[in-house]
N, C-alpha and C positions, 0 to 999 in steps of 0.2 A: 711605554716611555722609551725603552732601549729603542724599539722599531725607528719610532721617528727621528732617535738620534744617530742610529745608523744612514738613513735617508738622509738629511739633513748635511753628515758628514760627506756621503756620496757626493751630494752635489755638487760641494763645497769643493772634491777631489776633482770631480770631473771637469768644471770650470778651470781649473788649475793644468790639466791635461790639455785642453785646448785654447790655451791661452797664446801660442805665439800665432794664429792666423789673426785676433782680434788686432784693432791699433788701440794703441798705447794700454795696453792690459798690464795689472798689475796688482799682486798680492800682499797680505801683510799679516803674519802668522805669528802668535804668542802662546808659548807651551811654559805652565807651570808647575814644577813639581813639588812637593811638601810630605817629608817623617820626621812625625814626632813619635815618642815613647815615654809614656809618664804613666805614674802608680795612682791607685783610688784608692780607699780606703775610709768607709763608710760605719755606720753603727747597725747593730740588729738586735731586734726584740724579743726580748726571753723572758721568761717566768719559772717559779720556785714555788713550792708549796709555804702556803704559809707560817707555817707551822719549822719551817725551816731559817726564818730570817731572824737577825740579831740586833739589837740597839746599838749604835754607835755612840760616840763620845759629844756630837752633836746632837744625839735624842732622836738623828734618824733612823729607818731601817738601811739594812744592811744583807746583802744573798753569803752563803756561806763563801762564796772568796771574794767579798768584801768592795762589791760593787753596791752603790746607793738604787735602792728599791724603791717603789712607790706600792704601798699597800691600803687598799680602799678598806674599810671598814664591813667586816663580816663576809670578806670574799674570801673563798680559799685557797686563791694563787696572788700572787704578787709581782708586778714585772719590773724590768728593769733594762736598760740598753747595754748591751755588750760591746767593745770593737767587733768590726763587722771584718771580712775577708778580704786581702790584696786583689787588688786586681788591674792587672796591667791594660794599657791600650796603647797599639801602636798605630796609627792610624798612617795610611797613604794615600794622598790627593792630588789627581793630576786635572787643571785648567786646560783646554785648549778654546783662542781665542782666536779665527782666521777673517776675514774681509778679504772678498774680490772685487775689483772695482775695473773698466773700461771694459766692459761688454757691448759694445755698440751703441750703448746709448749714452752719453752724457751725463752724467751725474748719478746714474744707476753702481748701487752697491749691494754685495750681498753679503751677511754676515752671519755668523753663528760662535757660539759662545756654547761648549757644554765641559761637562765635569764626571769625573771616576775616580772613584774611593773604594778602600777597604780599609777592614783594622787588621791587619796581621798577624796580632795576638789572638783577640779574641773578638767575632762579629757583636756580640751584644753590651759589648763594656762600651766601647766609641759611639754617641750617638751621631746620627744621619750619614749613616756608610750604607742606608738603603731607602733607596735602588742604587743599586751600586755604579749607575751610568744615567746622568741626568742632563737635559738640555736644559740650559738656565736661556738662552736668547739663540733665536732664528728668523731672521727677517730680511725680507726685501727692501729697500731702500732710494726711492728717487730723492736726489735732492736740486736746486738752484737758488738764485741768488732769493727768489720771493716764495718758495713753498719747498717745503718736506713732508714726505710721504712714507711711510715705513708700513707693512702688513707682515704677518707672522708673531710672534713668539717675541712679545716685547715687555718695556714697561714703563713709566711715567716715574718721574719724581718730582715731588711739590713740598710743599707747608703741610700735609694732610698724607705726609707718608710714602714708602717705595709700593706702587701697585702695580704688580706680572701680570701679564694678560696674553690669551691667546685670541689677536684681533688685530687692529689697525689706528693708525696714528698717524694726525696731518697739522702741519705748522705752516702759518701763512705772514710772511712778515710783507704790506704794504710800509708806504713812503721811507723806503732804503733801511726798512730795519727799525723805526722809531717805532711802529707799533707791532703787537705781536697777538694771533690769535689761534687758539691751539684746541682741538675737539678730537676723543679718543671714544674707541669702546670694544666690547670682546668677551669671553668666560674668562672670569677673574681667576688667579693662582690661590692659594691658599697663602696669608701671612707670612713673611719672613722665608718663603720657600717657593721654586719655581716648581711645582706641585698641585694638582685639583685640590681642593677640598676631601672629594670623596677618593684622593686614592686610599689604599690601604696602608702605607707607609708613614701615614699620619692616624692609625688607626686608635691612638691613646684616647684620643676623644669622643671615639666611641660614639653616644646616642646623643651626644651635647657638641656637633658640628651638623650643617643642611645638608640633605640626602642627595640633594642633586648641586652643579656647579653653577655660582649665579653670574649675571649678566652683569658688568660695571662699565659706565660711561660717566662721560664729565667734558667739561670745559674750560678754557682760562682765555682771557685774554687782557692786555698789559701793555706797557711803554717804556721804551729802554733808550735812555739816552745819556751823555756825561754826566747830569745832576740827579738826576731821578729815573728810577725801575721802581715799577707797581704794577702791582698782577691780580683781578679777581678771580678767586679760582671755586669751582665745583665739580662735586662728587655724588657719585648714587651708584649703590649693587642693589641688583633685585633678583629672586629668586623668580624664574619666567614661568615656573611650572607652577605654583601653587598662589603666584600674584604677590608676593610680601615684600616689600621694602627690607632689606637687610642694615641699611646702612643709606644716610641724605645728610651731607656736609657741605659748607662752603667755606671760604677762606679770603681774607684779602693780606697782603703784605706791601711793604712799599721800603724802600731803601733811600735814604735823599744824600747828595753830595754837594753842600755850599761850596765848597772851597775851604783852602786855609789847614788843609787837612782833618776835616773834621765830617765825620758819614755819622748819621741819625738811621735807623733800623726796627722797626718793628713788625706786626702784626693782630691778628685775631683769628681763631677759628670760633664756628656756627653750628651747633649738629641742630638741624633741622627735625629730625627723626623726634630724639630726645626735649625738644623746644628748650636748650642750655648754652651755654654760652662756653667753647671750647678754651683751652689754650692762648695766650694772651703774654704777647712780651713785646719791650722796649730798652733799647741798646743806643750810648750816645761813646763814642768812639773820636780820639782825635789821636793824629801821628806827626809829630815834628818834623816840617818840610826838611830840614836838617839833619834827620835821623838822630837824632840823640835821645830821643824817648817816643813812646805810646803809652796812652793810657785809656779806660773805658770803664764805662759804667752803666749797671741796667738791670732789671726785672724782670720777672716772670711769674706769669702763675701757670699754672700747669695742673690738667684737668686728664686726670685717664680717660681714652676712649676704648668700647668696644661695639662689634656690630649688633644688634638687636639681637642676634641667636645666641648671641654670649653668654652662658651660663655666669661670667663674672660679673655681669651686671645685675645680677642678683645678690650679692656684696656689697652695693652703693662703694663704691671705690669713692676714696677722699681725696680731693685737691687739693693745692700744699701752693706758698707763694713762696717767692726765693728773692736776692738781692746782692747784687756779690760788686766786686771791683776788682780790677786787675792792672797791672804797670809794666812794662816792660820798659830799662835802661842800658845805655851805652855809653859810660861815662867814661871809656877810653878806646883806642884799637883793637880790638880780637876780646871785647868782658861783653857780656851780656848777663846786668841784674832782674830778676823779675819777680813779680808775690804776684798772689791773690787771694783775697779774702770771699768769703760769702755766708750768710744766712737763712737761715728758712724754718717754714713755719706749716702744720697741717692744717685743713679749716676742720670745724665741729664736724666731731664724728657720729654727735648726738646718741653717743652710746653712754649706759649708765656705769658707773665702778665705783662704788661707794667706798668697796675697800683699798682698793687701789688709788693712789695718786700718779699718774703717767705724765710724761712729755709729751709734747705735743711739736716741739722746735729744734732746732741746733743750728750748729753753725761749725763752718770748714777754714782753713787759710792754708796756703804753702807759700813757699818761698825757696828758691833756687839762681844758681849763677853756672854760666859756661865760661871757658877760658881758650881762646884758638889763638893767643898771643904767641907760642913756642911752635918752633916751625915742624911739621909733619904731627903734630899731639892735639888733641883737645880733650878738658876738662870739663864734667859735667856735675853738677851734684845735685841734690833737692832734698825740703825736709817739707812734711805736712802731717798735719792732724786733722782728727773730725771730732767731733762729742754731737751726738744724736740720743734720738730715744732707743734704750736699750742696748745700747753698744758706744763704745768708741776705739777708734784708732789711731795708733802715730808711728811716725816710722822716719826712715832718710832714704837716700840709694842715691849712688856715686856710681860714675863710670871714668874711664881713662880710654880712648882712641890713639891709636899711633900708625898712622899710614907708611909704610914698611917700603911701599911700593907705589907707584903710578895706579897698581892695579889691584893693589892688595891691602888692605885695612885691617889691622887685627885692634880687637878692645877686649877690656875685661870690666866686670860691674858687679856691684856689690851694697847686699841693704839690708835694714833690719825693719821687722811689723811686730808690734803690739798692740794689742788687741783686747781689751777688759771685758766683758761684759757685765749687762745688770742684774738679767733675769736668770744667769745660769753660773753655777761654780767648775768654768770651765775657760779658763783664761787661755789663748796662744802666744807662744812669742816665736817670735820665726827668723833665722837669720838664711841671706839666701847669696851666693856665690856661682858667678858666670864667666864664662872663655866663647866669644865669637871671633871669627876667620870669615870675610865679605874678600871675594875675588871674582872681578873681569878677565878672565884669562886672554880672551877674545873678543873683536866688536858683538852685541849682542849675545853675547852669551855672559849672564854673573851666576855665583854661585856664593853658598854661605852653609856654614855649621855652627849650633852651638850648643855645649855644655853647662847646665846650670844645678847645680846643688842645693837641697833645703834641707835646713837644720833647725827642728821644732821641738818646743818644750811647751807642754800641759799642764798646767795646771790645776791639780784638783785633789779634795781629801780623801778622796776614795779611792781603787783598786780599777777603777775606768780607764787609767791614763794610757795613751799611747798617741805616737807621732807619726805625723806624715812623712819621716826623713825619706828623702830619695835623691836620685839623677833624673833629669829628664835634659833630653838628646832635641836638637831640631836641626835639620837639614833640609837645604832649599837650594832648588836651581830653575832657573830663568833663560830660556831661548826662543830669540825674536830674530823673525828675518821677514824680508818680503825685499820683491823681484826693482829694480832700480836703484839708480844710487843719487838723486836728484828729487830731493822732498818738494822741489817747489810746482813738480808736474802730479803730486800726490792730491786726492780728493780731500776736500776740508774734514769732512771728515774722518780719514783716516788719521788726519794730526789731531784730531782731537782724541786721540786713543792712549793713556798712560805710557810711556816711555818710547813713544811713536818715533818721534825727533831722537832722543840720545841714540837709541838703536841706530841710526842711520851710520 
């Protein structure tokens, strides 16, 4: 992994080197930096001879300093969970994000995208600081007005998920863009991570991931115009070496726009594999030409997927359907009111509990208001609850902004969580206190700090109790440059790069 992301970066430098014999050559470079430093503090399990534990005033057991025990009937030890041991993590991550583009050919770009982490404190407390140098994207890239072509170290995103792949990818838009036809394929990354399957860096899953890295291809194609975007989309991994389907999904989604401010939204996913019917939602949305309100409402049901090798799908994972609404208003200059409400529900989990009577549903709402009425200040607040199965929570958090400067932004924020639970005698209440500094000192260049404090109280009758109280630190800075000072000679695609434009 390090090899090809040293390669990758060469290349990427060397272009950069002989860039003034090209015409109109031109870079565009984002470096991200990121520490934080925050405390763990976790439980561990211990045991006591039995013959050492006491009855408590609730009639439970009790270990001689007076943590609640569990003792099984005719065993001779009895366990029980302890506070477990601090452990700090500091972790340091640095993005670099560069594009070269006017290499002789027209619409040819080259890009690379890779990442470098450690924890400073301690390598095992911070997860995914290995490999400590990862290429998340490296690809070549033609584009024009009616095809894009990309090979290398890329990825897709749909209705059916973000999927890495190390392979190639072509978009063909006939009649000016109205239709759109899109076919990919390549050794898929592993989930959530630009990573094989089989490296060892995902080694937790041991003899429950495929031994070798599979093949994933698919297709979409769609119509994009003012009133309506719809897309059918499909998907398939297969393992090449032993023949096995991994994973065969399709999708369609469509988005409609009458007019009048009002967009209609939904979908379906198909796993093929499984013969079930995925994922399923519809959203109707309208916004006052006038800007004085939005408001929206819609469903979902919502089906966990995994791929055939999935050990969790030997769990029958439960569907759950949802229903929520939301408002956002403007009922003066610089106020914005807004709630939202929502519901939901699991389906039969056809499991039996005779003695138990469970939930099965809950439901959520917040509601919050901003204020940028006062000049260089804005006021923020929110309050929301949940009550589910097994738990519930509520809470508020405020903040205060006060632009100090053109270029300099300081806030402070501040909120409290409660937190009950059903099934256990261990309630949180958490009060938490913050200090951020966001400064531009220079074009392309911002930077920020922040300090936040948690102050935690446990709840509980026993001799278990202890808090998360800590600090935790976050520091960031952000430097973008590339070669011109005239966006409008830049490749389309390089404006479509996060803070592509402001940087200029």
């Amino acid at each position: 992994m390090r090899r090809s992301v040293v390669r990758a970066a060469a290349a990427v430098g060397g272009l950069l080197l002989v860039a003034a014999p090209l015409h109109a050559q031109g870079f565009h470079v984002r470096l991200d930096t990121w520490f934080q430093s925050m405390t763990y503090r976790g439980i561990a399990l211990d045991s006591v001879p039995a013959s050492d534990v006491t009855t408590g005033s609730t009639g439970g057991f009790l270990s001689p300093d007076g943590i609640a025990t569990r003792c099984r009937t005719g065993a001779a030890y009895c366990t029980f969970f302890r506070p477990g041991p601090e452990q700090r993590g500091s972790p340091l991550v640095t993005t670099v994000s560069a594009s070269v583009w006017g290499l002789g050919q027209p619409g040819l770009r080259i890009h690379i995208r890779g990442r470098a982490g450690a924890d400073l404190a301690d390598p095992n407390v911070w997860p995914a600081t290995s490999p400590a140098v990862q290429l998340l994207e490296g690809y070549a890239e033609y584009q024009n007005r009616l095809l894009t072509v990309q090979a290398g170290r890329t990825h897709v995103f749909s209705r059916l998920g973000w999927t890495g792949f190390d392979g190639a990818q072509a978009t063909v838009r006939p009649l000016r863009g109205l239709v759109r036809v899109s076919a990919f394929g390549g050794w898929r990354l592993a989930e959530g991570v630009a990573l094989p399957v089989t490296s060892p860096d995902i080694n937790p899953l041991a003899d429950f991931r495929p031994p070798d890295r599979e093949v994933v291809f698919g297709a979409a194609a769609g119509v994009a115009s003012n009133t309506l975007d719809a897309r059918v989309i499909w998907q398939r991994e297969v393992n090449p070496d032993a023949g096995h389907t991994a994973g065969n999904r399709g999708a369609f989604e469509a988005t409609l726009r009458p007019g009048s401010g009002v967009t209609v939204s939904g979908g379906i996913e198909y796993d093929f594999a499984a013969a079930v019917a995925g994922t399923r939602d519809l959203r109707v949305a309208f916004r006052d030409p006038r800007h004085r309100f939005q408001v929206e409402v819609g469903g979902r049901h919502y089906r966990p997927y995994f791929p055939l090798w999935s050990i969790w799908r030997a769990f029958s994972p439960v569907a759950y359907s949802t229903y929520y609404g939301a408002a956002v208003a403007y009922p003066m200059a610089g106020l914005e009111v807004r709630a939202r409400g929502e519901s939901y529900r699991y389906d039969d989990a056809a499991a039996e509990t005779p003695l138990v009577a469970a939930e099965d549903g809950g439901w959520r709402w917040s509601a919050g208001a901003a204020y940028a009425g006062v000049r260089n200040f804005v006021f923020n607040g929110s309050y929301h609850i949940t009550f589910g199965p097994g738990a519930s929570a509520r809470g508020f958090r405020g903040q205060v902004a006060y632009r100090a400067h053109r270029r300099v932004t300081v806030s402070a924020h501040g909120g409290y969580l409660s937190r009950p639970l059903e099934f256990r005698f261990d309630d949180a209440n958490v009060w938490s206190y913050g200090a951020r500094v966001d400064a531009r000192p220079t074009a392309g260049l911002s930077v920020n700090a922040e300090v936040v404090l948690y102050d935690e109280t446990r709840e509980r009758p026993d001799q278990a109790q202890f808090a998360w109280n800590q600090p935790r630190i976050n520091i960031g800075a952000t430097l973008v440059f590339g070669s011109g000072s005239d966006s409008r000679g830049l490749h389309p695609a390089i404006l479509r790069i996060p803070d592509a434009r402001r940087s200029r």
